[in-house]
C-alpha angles and dihedrals in degrees: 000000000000120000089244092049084047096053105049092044090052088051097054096047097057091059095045097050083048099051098034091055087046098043083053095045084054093038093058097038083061078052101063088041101060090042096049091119094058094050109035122087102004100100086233104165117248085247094074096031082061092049096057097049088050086055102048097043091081099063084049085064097078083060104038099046107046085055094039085055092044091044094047089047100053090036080051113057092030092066087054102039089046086050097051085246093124093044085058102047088050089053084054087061103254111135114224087253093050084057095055097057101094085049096053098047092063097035076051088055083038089060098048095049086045079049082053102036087056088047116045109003097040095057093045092047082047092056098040094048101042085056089046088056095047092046086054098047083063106060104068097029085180091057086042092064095091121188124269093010136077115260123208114233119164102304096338132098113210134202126176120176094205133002120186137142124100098313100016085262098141130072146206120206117355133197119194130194115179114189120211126227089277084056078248111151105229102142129063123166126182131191145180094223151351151174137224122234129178143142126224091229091049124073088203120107112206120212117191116200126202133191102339142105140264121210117183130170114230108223110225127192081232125067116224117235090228127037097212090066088052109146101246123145123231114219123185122193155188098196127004120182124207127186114212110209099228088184095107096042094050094059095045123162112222086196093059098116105177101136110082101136105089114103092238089073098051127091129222093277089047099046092050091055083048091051090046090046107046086041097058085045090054095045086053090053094050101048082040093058105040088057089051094049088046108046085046086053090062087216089131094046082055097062091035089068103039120103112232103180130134088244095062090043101068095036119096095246090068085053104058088034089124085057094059099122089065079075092068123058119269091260093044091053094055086053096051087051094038083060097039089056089041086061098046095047088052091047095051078050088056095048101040090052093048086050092069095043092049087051098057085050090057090053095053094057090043086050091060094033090059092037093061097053096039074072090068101032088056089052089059098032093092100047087051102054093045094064089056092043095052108050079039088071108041091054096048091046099197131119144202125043114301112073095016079054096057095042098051091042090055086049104041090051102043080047089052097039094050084052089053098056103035076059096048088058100046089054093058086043094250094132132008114286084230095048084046092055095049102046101084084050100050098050097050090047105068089036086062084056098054096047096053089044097062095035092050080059094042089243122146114239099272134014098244086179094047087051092032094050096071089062100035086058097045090050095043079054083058103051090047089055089046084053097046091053101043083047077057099050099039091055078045 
């Protein structure tokens, strides 16, 4: 390696490894932050507080690195630039992009280990960190109970609208589904309010219950011919008391790794079985539901019973056959109609209701579509956003971090915010997964090339005289008019 390719990758590399370190410092910290529920008050060891946020740093890495990378180029080449480095190695006859070469071959190796990180570090720190948090929301159940969803304790599944109090003890509207040995739901209790009580010695939760109703379905050797005379038994109370059995929380495995079917934990082989899987499912369920809806709507008996013969057709009956319902009485007609409108509606209900499932569906399969080729747009991501970093740097000249950190910022965001929301949309099928992965990319890309393009001629980013000269031309072309015909009315 030459000393000027030395030099300048050296140089790089010192305020990478500076940035990167702190980026990361400021990343977990938000984590903590953000987590703060989960962590906070459980007596969890440090052991396993360290562990979680081991296992969540890597998936910070698809953030950190692309803007350590887009902060240490422009730093870069501005301090050369600033310096009249740059100046110099161009009089020695190295191009800009001959400079760069040392810097692109590692941001090249830096791709292909981001290729690697997103798909094989980033789905097992997903899965070891989705398990920790489960583990953790178990060992304060009364911390786990969050506010507007149902929380899983023992066999009970808990909603509360609101908590609030000292220690977020006491409760406003409560639903309560409590599942059987056979996970069968046949008990559901409601109440207006509630509190919280325990001791650190007990491993008994208390629930106090207060004004509300207890419904619970009474399981019976015989099946009842209609579900709407099923024996259950109405209760309607003042105060209702439950004790919660802490036994198996308090003795909680953090090892315990039993969740490993989200899309975040599987790699590119395993996403593409998952793709293949659910679509085929989908397409199932398509096909599945379109016969059904057919077949209720009795559109194929329909066609089954008509008489199609050449016979009928020429008769007059065949004819008129849009005017059959003169052949029914007048009241008769309105109830034909009336039913006719009744089915459709029921049908627009079906579908629209089928609409929103299938939706969901949709968005599974688009989740684990845009999932599998963020995995490669994350791999080229560096290196493209070096080359806009880079010529960036050198045009701006300038160095440190005041000016080269707003501008990356700037970059980095509207770069990260035009990937939110490409991905947003690819979620909700508005645009391909694949279209939504490569957007970020490909408008950064041809943005790199402009800019190398105008600092490998020593050109500034845009030509302001070359924009500016029109108008100045039509305004100097103004002023001569106004001239001529105050010249006029002064001879007049």
């Amino acid at each position: 390696m030459k000393i000027i390719d030395r030099y300048i990758l050296t140089s790089y590399l010192k305020i990478f490894f500076s940035f990167f370190f702190i980026l990361m410092f400021i990343f977990i910290i938000q984590i903590i932050w953000v987590f703060i529920d989960d962590l906070a008050g459980k007596e969890v060891d440090f052991e396993i507080i360290f562990k979680f946020l081991l296992y969540y740093s890597p998936k910070l890495l698809p953030l950190v690195v692309p803007l350590t990378v887009l902060l240490a180029s422009i730093m870069t080449f501005g301090n050369l630039s600033e310096q009249y480095e740059l100046a110099a190695i161009k009089s020695s006859g190295l191009s800009l992009f001959r400079s760069m070469r040392s810097i692109i071959a590692v941001n090249l190796v830096l791709c292909i280990g981001m290729f690697f990180i997103a798909n094989s570090l980033i789905p097992f720190a997903e899965f070891k960190s989705y398990n920790l948090r489960k583990n953790l929301a178990k060992v304060k159940p009364a911390l786990a109970i969050s506010e507007g969803v149902f929380s899983d304790i023992n066999n009970m599944n808990i909603k509360v609208e609101k908590k609030y109090g000292p220690d977020d003890n006491l409760l406003e509207d409560i639903i309560i589904h409590q599942n059987t040995y056979n996970s069968k739901n046949t008990l559901v209790i409601k109440a207006e309010s509630g509190e919280l009580k325990s001791k650190e010695s007990s491993e008994i939760l208390q629930l106090i219950l207060n004004n509300g109703k207890r419904y619970e379905e009474i399981q019976t050797s015989t099946r009842p011919n209609n579900k709407q005379v099923s024996p259950h038994s109405l209760v309607t109370f003042e105060k209702y008391i439950m004790n919660i059995d802490l036994s198996e929380f308090n003795q909680v495995d953090f090892n315990d790794e039993k969740f490993n079917n989200t899309f975040r934990m599987q790699n590119i082989s395993q996403l593409k079985f998952s793709i293949d899987s659910l679509s085929k499912n989908l397409g199932f369920r398509y096909k599945n539901f379109s016969k059904n809806f057919y077949t209720r709507t009795g559109i194929s008996n329909f066609t089954r019973n008509a008489r199609t013969d050449n016979s009928y057709k020429d008769s007059i009956l065949y004819t008129t056959y849009h005017k059959h319902l003169k052949d029914y009485p007048r009241k008769k007609r309105s109830d034909i109609i009336n039913d006719a409108l009744n089915l459709t509606n029921g049908h627009v209900q079906v579908l629209v209701s089928q609409k929103d499932n299938f939706f969901v569906k949709e968005k599974i399969v688009n989740l684990h579509k845009s999932n599998l080729y963020d995995k490669y747009a994350i791999g080229f991501a560096s290196i493209i956003l070096f080359f806009v970093g880079a010529p960036l740097g050198a045009i701006i000249r300038k160095g440190g971090i005041g000016l080269p950190m707003v501008i990356s910022l700037i970059l980095f965001l509207t770069y990260h915010f035009i990937g939110t929301f490409s991905r947003n949309a690819a979620e909700d099928g508005s645009i391909d997964a694949f279209i939504g992965s490569i957007i970020p990319n490909a408008v950064m890309l041809p943005l790199g090339i402009y800019l190398i393009i105008r600092a490998s001629s020593d050109k500034s980013i845009l030509n302001f005289d070359k924009i500016l000269n029109p108008f100045r031309l039509f305004l100097t072309k103004i002023s001569s008019l106004k001239l001529r015909f105050n010249r006029k009315d002064e001879q007049n």
